[in-house]
TORVO-944488 format. One record per atom (N, C-alpha, C): residue number from 1; residue in one letter; x, y, z. Coordinates in nm, 3 decimals. Layout:
BEGIN
<nr:NUM&rest:A&u:X&v:Y&w:Z>
...
REM end
This chain:
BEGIN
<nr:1&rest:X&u:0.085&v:-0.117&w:0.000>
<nr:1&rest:X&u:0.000&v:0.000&w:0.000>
<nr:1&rest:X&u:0.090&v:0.124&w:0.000>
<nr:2&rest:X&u:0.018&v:0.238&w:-0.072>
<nr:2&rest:X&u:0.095&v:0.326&w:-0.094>
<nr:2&rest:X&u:0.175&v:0.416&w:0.044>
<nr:3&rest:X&u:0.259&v:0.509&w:0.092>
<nr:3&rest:X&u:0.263&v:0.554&w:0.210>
<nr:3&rest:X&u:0.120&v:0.654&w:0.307>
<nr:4&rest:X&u:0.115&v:0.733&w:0.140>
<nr:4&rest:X&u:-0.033&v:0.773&w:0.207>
<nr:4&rest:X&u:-0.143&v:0.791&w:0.247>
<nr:5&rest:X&u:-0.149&v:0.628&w:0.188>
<nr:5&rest:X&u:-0.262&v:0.560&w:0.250>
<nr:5&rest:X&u:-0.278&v:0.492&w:0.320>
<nr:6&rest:X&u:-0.110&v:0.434&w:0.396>
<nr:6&rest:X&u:-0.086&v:0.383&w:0.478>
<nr:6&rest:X&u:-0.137&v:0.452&w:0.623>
<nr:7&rest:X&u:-0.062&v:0.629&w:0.621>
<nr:7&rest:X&u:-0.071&v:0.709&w:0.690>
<nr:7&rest:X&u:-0.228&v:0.754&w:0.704>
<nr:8&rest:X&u:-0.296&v:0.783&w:0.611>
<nr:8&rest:X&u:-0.450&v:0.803&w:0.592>
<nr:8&rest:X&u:-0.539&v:0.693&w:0.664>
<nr:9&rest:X&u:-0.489&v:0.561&w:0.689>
<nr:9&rest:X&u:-0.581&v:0.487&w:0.724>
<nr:9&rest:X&u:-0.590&v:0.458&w:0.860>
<nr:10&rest:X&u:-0.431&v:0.470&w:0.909>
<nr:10&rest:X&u:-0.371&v:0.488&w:1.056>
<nr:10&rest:X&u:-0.474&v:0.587&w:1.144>
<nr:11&rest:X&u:-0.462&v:0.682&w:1.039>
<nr:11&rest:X&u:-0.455&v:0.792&w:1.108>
<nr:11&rest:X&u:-0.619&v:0.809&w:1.133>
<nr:12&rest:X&u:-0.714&v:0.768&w:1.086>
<nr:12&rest:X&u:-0.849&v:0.788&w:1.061>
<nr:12&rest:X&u:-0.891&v:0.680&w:1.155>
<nr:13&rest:X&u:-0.809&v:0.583&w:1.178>
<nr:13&rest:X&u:-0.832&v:0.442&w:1.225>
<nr:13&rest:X&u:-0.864&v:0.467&w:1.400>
<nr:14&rest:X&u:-0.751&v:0.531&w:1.397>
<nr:14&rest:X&u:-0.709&v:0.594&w:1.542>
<nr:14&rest:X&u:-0.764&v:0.669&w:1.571>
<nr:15&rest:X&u:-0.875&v:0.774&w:1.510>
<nr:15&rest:X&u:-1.011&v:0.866&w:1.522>
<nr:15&rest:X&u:-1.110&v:0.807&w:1.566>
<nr:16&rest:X&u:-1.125&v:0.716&w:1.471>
<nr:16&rest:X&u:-1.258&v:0.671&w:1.490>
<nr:16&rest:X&u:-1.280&v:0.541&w:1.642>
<nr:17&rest:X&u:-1.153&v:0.492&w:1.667>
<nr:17&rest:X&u:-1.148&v:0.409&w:1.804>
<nr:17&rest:X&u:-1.119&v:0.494&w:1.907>
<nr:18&rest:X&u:-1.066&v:0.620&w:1.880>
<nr:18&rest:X&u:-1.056&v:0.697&w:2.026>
<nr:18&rest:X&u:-1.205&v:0.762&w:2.061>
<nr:19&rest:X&u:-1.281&v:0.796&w:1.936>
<nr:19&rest:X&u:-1.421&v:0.884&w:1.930>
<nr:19&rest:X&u:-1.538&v:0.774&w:1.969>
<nr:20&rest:X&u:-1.489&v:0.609&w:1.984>
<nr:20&rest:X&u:-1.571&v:0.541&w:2.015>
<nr:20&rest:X&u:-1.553&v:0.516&w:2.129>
<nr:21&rest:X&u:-1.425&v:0.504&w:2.173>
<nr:21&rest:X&u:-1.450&v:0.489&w:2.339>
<nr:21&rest:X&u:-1.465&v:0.572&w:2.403>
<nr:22&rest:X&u:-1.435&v:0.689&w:2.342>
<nr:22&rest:X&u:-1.484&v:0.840&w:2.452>
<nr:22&rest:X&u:-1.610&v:0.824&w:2.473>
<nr:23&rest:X&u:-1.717&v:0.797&w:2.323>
<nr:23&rest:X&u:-1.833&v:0.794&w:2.382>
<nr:23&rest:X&u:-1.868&v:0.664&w:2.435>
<nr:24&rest:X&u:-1.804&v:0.553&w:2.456>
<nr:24&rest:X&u:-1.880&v:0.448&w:2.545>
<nr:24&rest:X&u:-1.876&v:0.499&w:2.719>
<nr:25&rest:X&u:-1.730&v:0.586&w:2.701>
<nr:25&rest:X&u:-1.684&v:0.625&w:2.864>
<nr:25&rest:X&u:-1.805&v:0.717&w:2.865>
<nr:26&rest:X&u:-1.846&v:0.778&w:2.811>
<nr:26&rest:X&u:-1.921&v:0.939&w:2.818>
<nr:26&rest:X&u:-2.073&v:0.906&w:2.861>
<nr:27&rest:X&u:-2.129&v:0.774&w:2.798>
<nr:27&rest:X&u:-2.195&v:0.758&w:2.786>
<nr:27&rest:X&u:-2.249&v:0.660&w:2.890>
<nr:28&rest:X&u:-2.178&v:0.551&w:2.903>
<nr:28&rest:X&u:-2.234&v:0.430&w:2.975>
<nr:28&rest:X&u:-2.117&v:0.485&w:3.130>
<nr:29&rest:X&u:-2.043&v:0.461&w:3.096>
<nr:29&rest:X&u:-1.961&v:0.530&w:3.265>
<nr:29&rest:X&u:-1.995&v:0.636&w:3.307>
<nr:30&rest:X&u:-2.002&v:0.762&w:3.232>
<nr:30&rest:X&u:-2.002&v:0.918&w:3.345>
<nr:30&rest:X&u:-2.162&v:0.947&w:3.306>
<nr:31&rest:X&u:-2.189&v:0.829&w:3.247>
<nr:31&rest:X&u:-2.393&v:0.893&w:3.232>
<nr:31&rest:X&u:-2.455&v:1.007&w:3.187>
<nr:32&rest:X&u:-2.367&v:1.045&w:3.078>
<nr:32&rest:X&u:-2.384&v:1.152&w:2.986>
<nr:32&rest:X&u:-2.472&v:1.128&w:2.920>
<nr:33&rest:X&u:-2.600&v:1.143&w:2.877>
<nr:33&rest:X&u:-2.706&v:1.122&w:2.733>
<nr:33&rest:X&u:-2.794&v:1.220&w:2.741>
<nr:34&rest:X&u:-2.877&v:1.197&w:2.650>
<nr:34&rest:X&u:-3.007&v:1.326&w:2.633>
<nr:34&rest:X&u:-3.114&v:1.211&w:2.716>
<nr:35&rest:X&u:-3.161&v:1.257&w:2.830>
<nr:35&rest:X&u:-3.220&v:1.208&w:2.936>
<nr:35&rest:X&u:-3.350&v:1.138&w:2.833>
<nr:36&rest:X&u:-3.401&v:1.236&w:2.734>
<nr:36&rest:X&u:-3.525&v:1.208&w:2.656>
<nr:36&rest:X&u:-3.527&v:1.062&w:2.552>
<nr:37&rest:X&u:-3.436&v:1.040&w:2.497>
<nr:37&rest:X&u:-3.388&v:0.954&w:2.431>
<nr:37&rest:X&u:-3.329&v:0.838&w:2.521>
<nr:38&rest:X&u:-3.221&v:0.832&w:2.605>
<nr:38&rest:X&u:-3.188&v:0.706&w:2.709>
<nr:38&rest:X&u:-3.048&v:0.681&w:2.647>
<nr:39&rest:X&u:-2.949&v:0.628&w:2.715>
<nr:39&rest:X&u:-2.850&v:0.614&w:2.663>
<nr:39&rest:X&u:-2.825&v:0.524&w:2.520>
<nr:40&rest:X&u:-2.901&v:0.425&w:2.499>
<nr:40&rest:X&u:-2.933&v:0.361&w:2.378>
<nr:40&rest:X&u:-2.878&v:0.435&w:2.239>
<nr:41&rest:X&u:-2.990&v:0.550&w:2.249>
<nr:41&rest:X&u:-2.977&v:0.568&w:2.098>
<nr:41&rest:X&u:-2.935&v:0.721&w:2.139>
<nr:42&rest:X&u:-2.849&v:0.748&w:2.246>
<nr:42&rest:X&u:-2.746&v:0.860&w:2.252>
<nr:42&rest:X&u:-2.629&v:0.793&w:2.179>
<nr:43&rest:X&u:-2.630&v:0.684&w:2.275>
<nr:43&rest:X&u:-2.463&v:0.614&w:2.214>
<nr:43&rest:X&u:-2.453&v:0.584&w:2.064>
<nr:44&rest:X&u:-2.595&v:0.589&w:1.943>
<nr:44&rest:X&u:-2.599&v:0.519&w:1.836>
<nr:44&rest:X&u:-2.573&v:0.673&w:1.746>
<nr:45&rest:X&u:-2.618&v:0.769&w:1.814>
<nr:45&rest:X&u:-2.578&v:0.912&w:1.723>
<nr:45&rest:X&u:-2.427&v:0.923&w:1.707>
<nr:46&rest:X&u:-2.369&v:0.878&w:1.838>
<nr:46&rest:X&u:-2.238&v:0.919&w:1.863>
<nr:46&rest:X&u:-2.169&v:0.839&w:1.760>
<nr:47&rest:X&u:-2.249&v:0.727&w:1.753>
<nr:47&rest:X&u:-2.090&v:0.619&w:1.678>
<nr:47&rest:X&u:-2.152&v:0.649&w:1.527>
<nr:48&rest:X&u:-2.275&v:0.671&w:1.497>
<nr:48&rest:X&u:-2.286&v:0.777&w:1.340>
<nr:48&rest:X&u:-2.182&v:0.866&w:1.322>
<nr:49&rest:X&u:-2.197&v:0.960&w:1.413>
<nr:49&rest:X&u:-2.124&v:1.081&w:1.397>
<nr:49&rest:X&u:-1.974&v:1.014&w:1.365>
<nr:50&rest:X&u:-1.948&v:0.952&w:1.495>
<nr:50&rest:X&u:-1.780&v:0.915&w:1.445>
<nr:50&rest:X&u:-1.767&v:0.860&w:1.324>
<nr:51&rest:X&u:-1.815&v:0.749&w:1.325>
<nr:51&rest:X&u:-1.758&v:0.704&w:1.152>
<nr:51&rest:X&u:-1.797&v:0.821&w:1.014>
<nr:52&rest:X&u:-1.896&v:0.883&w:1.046>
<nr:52&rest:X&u:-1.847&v:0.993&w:0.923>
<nr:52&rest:X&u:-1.767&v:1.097&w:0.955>
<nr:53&rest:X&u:-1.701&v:1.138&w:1.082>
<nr:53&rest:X&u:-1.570&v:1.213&w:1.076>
<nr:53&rest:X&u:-1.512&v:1.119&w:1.104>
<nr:54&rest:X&u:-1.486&v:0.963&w:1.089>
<nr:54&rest:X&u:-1.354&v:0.930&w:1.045>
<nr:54&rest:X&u:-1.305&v:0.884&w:0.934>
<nr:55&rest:X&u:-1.442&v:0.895&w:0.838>
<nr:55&rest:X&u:-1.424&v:0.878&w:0.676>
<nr:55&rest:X&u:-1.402&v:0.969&w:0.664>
<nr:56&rest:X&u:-1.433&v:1.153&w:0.663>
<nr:56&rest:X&u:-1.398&v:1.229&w:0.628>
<nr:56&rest:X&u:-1.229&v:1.316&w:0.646>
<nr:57&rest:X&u:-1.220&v:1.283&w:0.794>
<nr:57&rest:X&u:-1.082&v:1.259&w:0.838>
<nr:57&rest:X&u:-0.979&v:1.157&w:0.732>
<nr:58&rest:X&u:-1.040&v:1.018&w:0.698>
<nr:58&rest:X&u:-0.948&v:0.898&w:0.626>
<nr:58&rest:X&u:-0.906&v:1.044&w:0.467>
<nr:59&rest:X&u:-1.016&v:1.083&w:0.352>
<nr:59&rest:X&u:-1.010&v:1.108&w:0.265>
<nr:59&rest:X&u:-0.919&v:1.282&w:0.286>
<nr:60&rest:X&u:-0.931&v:1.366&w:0.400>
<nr:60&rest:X&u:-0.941&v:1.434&w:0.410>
<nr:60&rest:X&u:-0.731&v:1.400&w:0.443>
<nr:61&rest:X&u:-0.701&v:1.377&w:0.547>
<nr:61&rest:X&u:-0.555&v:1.294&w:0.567>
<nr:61&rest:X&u:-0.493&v:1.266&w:0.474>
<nr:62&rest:X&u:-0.544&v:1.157&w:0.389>
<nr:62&rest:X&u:-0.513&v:1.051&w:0.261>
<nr:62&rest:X&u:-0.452&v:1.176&w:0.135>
<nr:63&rest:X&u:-0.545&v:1.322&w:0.112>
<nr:63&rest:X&u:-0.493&v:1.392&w:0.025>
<nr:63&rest:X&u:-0.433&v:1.471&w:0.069>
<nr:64&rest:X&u:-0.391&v:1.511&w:0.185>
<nr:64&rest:X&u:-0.296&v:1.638&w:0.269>
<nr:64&rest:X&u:-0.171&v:1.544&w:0.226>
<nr:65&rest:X&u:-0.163&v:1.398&w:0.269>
<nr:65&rest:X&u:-0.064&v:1.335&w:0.270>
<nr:65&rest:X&u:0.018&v:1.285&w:0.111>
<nr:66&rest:X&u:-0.087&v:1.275&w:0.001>
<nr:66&rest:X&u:-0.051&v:1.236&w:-0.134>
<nr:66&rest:X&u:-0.024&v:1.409&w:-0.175>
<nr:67&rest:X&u:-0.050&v:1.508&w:-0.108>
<nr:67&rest:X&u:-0.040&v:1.685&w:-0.175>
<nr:67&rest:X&u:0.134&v:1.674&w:-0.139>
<nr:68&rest:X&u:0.141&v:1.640&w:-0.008>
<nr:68&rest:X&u:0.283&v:1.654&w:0.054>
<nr:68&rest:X&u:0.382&v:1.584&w:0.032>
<nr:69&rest:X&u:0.327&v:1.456&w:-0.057>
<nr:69&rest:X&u:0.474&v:1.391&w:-0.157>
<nr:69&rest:X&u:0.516&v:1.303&w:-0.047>
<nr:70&rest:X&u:0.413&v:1.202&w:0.020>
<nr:70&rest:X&u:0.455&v:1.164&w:0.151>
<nr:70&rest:X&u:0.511&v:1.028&w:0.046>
<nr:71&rest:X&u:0.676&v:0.990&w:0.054>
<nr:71&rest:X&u:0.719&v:0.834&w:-0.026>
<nr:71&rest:X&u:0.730&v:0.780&w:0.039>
<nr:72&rest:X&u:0.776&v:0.761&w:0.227>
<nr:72&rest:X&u:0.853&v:0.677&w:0.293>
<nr:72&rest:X&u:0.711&v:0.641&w:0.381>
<nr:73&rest:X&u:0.724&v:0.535&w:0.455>
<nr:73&rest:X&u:0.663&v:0.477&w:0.524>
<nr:73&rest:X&u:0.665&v:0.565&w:0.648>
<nr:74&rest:X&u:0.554&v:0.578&w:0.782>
<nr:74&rest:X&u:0.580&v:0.663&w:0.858>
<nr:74&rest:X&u:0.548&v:0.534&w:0.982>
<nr:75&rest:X&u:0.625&v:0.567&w:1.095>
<nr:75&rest:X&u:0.596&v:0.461&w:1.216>
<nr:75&rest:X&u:0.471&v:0.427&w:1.205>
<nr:76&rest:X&u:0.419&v:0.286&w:1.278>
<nr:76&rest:X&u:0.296&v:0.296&w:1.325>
<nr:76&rest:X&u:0.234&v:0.393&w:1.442>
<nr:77&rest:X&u:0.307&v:0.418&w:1.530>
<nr:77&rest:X&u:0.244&v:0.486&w:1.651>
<nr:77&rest:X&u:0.245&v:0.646&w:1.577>
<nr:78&rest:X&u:0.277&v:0.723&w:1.494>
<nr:78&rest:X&u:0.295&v:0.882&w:1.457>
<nr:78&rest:X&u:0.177&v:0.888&w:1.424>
<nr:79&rest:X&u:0.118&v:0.805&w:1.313>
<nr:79&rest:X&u:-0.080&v:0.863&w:1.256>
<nr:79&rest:X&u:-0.139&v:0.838&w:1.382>
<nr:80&rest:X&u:-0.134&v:0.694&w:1.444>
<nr:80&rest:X&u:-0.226&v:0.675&w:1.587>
<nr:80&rest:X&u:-0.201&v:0.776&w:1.662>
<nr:81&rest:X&u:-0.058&v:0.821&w:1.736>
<nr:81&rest:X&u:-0.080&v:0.930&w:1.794>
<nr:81&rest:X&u:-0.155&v:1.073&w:1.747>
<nr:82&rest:X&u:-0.096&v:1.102&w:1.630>
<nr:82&rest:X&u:-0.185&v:1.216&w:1.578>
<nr:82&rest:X&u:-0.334&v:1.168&w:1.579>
<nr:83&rest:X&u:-0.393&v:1.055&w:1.521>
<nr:83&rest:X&u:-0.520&v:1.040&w:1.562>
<nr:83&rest:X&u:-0.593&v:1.058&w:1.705>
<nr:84&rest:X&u:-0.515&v:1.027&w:1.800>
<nr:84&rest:X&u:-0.581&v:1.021&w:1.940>
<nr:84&rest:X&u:-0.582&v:1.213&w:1.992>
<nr:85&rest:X&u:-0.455&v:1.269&w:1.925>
<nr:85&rest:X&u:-0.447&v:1.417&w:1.947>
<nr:85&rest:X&u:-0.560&v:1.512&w:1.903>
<nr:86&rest:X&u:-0.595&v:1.477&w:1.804>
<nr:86&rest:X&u:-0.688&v:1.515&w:1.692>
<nr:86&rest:X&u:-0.812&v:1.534&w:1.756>
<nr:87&rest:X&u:-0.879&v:1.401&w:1.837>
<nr:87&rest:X&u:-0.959&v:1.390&w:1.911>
<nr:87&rest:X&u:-0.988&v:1.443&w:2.025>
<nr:88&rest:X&u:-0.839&v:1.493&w:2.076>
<nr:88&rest:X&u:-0.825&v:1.548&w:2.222>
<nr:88&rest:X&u:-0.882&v:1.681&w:2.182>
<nr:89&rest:X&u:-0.780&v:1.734&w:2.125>
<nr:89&rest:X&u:-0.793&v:1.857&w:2.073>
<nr:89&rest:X&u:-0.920&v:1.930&w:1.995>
<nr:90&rest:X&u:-1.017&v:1.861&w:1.965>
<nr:90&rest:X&u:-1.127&v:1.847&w:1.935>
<nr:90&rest:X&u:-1.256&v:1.896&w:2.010>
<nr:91&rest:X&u:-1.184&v:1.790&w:2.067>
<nr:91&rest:X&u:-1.303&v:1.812&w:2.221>
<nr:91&rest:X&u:-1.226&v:1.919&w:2.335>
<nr:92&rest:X&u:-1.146&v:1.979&w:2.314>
<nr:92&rest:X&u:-1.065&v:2.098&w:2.394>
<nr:92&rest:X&u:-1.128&v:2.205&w:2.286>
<nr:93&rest:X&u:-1.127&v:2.224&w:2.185>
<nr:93&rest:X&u:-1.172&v:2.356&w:2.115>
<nr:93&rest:X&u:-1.320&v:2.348&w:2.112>
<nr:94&rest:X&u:-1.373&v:2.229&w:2.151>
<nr:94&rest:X&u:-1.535&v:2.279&w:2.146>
<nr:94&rest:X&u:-1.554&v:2.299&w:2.310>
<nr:95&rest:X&u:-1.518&v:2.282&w:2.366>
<nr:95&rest:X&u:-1.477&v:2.295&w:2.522>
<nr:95&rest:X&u:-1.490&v:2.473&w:2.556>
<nr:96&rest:X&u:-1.389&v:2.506&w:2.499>
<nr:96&rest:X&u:-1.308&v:2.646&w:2.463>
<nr:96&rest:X&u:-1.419&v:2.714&w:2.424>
<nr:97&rest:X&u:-1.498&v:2.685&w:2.303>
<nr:97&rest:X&u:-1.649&v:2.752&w:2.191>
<nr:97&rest:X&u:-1.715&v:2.793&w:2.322>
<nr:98&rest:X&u:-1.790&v:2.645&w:2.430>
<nr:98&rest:X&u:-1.869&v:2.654&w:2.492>
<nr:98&rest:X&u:-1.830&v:2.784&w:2.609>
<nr:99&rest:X&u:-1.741&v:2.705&w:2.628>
<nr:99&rest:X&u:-1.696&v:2.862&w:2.754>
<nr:99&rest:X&u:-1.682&v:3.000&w:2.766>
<nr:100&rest:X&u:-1.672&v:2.993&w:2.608>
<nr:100&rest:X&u:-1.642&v:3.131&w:2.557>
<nr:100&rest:X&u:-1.760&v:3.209&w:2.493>
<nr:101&rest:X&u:-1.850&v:3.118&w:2.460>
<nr:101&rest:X&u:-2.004&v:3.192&w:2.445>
<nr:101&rest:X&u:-2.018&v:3.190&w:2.296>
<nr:102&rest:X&u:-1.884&v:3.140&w:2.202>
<nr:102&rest:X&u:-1.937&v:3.157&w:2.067>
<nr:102&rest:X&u:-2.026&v:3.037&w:2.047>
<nr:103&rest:X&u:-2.172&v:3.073&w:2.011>
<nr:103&rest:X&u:-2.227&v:2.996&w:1.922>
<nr:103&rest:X&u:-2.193&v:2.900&w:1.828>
<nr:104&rest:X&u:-2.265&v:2.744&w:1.858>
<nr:104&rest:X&u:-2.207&v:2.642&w:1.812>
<nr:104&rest:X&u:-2.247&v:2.694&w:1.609>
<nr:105&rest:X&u:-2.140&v:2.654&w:1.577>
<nr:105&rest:X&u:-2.111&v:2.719&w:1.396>
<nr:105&rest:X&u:-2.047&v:2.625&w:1.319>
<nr:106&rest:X&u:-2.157&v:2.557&w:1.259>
<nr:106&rest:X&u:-2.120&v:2.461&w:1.161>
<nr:106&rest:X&u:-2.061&v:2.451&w:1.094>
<nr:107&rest:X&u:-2.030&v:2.530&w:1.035>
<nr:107&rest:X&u:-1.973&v:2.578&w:0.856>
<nr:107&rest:X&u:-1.819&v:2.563&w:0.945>
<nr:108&rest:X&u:-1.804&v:2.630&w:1.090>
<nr:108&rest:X&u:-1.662&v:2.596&w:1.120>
<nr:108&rest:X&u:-1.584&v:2.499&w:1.159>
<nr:109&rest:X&u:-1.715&v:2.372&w:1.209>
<nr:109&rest:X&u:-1.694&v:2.230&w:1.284>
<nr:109&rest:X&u:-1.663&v:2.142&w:1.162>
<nr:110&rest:X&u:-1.722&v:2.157&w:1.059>
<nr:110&rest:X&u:-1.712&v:2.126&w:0.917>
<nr:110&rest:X&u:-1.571&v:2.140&w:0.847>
<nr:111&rest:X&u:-1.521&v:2.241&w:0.839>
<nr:111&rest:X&u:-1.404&v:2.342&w:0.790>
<nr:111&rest:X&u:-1.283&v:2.265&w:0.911>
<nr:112&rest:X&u:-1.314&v:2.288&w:1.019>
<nr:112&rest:X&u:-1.220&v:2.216&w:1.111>
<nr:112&rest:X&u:-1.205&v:2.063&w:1.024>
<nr:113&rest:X&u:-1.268&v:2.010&w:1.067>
<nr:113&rest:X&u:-1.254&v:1.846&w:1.052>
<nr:113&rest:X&u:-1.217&v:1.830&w:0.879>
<nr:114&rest:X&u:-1.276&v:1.923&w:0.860>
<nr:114&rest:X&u:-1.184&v:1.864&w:0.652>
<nr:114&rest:X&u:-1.023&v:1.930&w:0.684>
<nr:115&rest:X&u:-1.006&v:2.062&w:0.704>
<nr:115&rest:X&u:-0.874&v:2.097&w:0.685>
<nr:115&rest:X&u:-0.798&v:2.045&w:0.749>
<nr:116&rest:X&u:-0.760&v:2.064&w:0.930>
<nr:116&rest:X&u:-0.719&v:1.967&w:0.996>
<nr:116&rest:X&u:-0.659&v:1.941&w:0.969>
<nr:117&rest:X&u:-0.692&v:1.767&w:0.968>
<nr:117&rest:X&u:-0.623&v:1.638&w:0.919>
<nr:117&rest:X&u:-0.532&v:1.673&w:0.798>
<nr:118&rest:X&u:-0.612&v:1.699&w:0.715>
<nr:118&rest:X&u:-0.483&v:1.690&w:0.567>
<nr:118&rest:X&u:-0.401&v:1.869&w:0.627>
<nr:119&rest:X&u:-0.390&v:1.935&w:0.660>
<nr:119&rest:X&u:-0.257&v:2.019&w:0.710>
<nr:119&rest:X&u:-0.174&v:1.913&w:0.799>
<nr:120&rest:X&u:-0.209&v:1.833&w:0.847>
<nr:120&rest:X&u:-0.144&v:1.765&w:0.974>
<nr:120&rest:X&u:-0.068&v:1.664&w:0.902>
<nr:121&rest:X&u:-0.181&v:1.578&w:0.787>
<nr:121&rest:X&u:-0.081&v:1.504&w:0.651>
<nr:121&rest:X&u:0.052&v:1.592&w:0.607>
<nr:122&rest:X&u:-0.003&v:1.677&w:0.561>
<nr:122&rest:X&u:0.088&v:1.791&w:0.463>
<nr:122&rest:X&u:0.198&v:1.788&w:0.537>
<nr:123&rest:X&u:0.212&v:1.840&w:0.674>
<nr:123&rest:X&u:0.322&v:1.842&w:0.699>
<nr:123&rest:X&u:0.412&v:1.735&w:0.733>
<nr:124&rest:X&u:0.344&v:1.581&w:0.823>
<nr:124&rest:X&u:0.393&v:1.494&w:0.780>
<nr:124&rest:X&u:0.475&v:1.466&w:0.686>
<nr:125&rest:X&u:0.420&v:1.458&w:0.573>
<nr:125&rest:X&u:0.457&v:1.413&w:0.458>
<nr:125&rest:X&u:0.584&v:1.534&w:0.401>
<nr:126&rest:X&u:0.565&v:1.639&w:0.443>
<nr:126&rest:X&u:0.684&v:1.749&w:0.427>
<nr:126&rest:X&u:0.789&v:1.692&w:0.518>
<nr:127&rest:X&u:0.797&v:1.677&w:0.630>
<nr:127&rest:X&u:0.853&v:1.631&w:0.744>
<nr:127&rest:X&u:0.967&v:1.486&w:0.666>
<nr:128&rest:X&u:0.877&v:1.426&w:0.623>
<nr:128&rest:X&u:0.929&v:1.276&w:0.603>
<nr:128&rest:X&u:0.995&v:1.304&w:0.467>
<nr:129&rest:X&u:0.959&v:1.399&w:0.333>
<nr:129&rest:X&u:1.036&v:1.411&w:0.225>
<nr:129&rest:X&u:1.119&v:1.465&w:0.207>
<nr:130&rest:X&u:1.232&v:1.512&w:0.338>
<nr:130&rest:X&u:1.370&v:1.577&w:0.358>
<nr:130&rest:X&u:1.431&v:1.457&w:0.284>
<nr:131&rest:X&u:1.520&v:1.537&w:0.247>
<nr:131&rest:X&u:1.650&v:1.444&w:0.197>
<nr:131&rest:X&u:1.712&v:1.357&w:0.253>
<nr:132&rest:X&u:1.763&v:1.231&w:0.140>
<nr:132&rest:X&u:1.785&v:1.113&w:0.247>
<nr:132&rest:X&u:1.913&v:1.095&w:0.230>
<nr:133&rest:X&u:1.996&v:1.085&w:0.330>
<nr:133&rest:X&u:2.170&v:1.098&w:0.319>
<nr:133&rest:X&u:2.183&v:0.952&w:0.262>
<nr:134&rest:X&u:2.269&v:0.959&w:0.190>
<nr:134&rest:X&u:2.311&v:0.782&w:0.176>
<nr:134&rest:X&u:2.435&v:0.755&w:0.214>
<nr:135&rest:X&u:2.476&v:0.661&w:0.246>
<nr:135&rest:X&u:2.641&v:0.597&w:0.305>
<nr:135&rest:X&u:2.698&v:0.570&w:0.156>
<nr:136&rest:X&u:2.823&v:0.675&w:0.164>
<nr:136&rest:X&u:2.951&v:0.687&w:0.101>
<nr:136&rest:X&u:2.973&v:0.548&w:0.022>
<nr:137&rest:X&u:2.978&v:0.488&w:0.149>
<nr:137&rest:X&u:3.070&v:0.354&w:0.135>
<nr:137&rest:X&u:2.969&v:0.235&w:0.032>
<nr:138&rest:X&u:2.848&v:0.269&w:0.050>
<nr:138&rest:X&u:2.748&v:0.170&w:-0.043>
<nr:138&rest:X&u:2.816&v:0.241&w:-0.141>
<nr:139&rest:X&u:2.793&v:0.337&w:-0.215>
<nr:139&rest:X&u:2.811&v:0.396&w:-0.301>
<nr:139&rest:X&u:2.974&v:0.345&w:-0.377>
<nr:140&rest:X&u:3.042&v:0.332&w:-0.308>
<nr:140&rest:X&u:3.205&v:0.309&w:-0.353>
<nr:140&rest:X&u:3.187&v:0.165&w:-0.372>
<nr:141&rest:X&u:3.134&v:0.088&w:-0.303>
<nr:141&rest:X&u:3.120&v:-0.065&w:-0.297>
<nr:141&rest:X&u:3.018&v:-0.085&w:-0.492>
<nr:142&rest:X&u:3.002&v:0.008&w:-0.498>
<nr:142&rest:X&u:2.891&v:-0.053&w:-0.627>
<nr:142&rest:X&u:2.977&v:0.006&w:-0.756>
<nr:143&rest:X&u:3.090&v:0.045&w:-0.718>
<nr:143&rest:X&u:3.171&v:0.089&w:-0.812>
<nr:143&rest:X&u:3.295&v:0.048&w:-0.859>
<nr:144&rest:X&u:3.316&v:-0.031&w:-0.753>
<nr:144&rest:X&u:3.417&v:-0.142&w:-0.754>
<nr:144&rest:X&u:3.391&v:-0.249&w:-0.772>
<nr:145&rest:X&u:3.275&v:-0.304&w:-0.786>
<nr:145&rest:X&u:3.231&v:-0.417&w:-0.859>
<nr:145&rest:X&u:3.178&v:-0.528&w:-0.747>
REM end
């Protein structure tokens, strides 16, 4: 598989399992739901919601990362971590919205979750397409036969 879809899938993968256990914790442990509905089909919005921001996250990643010329393979733990950050940070800026009195604004929760991820690819993939030193000595060895 290519690298940046390697990185794209990691990385979306790791969204969508951190956004599911937040809401199982949120939900069934700290007894968070819309009292009207019951935790049931609180918990069934939540895991909607996640899997379409973590498809949109996967496609959204996948081209930040193929824009940024990502060739080399990237650890496994770098997309998972950025995935689990993503999530933190997520729920810290809507945290931030609420406290601060701006009105919840779609067009920006939207705009967040597409750009995001693929800036976070982009630079990845900038990050990883520095130049790659090679050893001298391979080099002399293939010249000498």
């Amino acid at each position: 598989m290519r690298p940046f879809a390697t990185f794209a899938l990691r990385f979306s993968g790791a969204v969508l399992a951190t956004g599911l256990l937040w809401s199982v914790v949120v939900v069934y442990v700290l007894g968070s739901f819309e009292k009207a509905w019951g935790a049931g089909p609180t918990f069934q919005v939540l895991v909607w919601t996640c899997l379409g921001v973590s498809f949109v996250v996967l496609f959204s990643s996948g081209i930040g990362a193929m824009v940024g010329g990502m060739a080399r393979q990237t650890s496994f733990w770098l997309p998972v971590t950025l995935g689990v950050l993503f999530v933190i940070v997520n729920y810290a800026v809507g945290v931030a919205m609420e406290l601060s009195g701006f009105p919840p604004n779609q067009l920006f929760a939207v705009g967040w979750v597409v750009i995001l991820p693929a800036v976070v690819a982009w630079f990845v993939a900038k990050r990883l397409g520095a130049a790659v030193v090679t050893s001298n000595t391979s080099l002399e060895r293939t010249r000498e036969g």
